[in-house]
DOKEFI-905693 format. One record per residue (C-alpha): residue in three letters; z, x, y. Coordinates in steps of 0.02 Angstrom, whole numbers, plus 50000, padded with zeros to 5 digits. Each point is the difference from the previous one (the first is absolute). Example, Ala and Ser with C-alpha at 12.3 -4.5 7.8 and 13.67 -1.06 7.14 Angstrom:
// residues 2
type/z/x/y
ALA/50390/50615/49775
SER/49967/50069/50172
// end
This chain:
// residues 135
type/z/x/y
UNK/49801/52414/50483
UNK/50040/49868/50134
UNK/49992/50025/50193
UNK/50150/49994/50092
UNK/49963/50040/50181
UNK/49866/49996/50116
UNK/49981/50052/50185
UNK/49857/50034/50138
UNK/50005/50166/50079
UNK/49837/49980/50131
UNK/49914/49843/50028
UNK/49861/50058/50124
UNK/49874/49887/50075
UNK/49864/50024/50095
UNK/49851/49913/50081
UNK/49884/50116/50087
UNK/49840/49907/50057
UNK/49948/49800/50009
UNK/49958/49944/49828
UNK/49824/49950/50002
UNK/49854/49976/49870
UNK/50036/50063/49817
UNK/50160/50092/49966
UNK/50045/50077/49828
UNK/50144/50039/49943
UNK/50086/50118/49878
UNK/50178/49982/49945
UNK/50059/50154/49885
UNK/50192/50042/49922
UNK/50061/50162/49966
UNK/50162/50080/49922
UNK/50033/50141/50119
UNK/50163/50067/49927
UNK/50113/49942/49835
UNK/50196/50069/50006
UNK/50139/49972/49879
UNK/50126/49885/50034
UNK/50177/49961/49961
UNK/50059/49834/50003
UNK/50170/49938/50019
UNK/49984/49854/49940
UNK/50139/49916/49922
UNK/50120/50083/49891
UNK/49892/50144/49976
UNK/49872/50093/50072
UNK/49815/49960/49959
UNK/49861/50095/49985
UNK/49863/49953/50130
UNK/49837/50081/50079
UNK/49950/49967/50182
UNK/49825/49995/50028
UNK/49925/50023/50194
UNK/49847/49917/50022
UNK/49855/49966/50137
UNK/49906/49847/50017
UNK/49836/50014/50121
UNK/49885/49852/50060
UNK/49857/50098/50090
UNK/49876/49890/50111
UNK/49857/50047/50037
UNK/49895/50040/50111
UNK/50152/50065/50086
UNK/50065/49827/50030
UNK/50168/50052/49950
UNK/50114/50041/49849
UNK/50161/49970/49924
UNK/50144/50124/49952
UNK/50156/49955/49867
UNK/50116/50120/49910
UNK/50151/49979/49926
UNK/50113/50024/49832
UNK/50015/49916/49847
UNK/50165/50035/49885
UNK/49970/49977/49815
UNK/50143/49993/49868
UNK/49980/50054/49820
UNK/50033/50078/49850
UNK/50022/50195/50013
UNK/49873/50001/49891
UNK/49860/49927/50091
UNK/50063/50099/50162
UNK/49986/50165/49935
UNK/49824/49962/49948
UNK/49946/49940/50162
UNK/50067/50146/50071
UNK/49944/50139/49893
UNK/49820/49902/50010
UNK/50016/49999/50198
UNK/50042/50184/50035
UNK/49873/50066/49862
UNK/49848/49896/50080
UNK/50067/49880/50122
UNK/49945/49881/49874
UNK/50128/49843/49967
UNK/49977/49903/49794
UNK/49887/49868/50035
UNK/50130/49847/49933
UNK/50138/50067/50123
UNK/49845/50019/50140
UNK/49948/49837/49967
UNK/50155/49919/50033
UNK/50045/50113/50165
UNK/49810/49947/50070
UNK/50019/49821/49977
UNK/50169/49983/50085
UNK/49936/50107/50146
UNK/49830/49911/50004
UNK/50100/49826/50002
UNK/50096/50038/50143
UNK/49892/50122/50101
UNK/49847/49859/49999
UNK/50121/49871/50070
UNK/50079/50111/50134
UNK/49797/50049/50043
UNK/49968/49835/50019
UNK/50149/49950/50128
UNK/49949/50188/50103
UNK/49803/49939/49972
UNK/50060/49820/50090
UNK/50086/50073/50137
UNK/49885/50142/50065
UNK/49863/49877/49984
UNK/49877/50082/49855
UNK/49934/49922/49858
UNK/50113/49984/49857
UNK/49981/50147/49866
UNK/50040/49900/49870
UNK/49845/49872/49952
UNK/50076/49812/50066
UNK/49958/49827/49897
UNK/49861/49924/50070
UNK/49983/49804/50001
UNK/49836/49909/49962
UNK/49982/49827/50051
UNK/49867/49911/49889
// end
């Protein structure tokens, strides 16, 4: 399977107190919904899946927190589709080498979007940042 389109839906940011002392922060992914596709792409159509997904940064104490959804498009074999499917509407469960791929395409680009919304609302960053050491 290979991904051939991604989009944001939501990108939410907020910052509801001063950030003072120790903030902690939990970042969390979730499919919310998984839909078959068809593809057009081309001579012929493909078979594709597109997965929605949410991607939370949570701050707290109450310090603020940070919203993304969008889509992902997957192509594939019919194969592979129809399993993913069948899996998804018996248990909302998605095969964990197709859920693999899916999470590390949205973490990829949902961490570096959090980031930029982190930077410009002024809160920390959710993603842990380099740190130099001068010795």
């Amino acid at each position: 399977m290979a991904v051939v389109g991604f989009n944001f839906t939501k990108l939410l940011a907020e910052k509801n107190e001063d950030v003072k002392g120790k903030i902690s922060i939990s970042n969390n992914v979730s499919i919310k919904n998984v839909e078959e596709a068809k593809l057009n792409l081309g001579k012929s159509d493909q078979s594709g899946l597109k997965f929605a997904f949410e991607f939370t940064s949570k701050y707290e104490p109450k310090a603020g927190n940070i919203l993304i959804e969008g889509n992902l498009l997957f192509v594939g074999e019919q194969k592979e589709v129809k399993e993913v499917m069948t899996s998804w509407k018996k248990d909302k469960k998605i095969p964990e080498k197709i859920l693999q791929g899916v999470l590390e395409v949205v973490l990829n680009k949902c961490n570096i979007e959090a980031l930029i919304l982190s930077r410009d609302i002024n809160i920390p960053s959710p993603v842990p940042l380099p740190k130099v050491e001068v010795k």
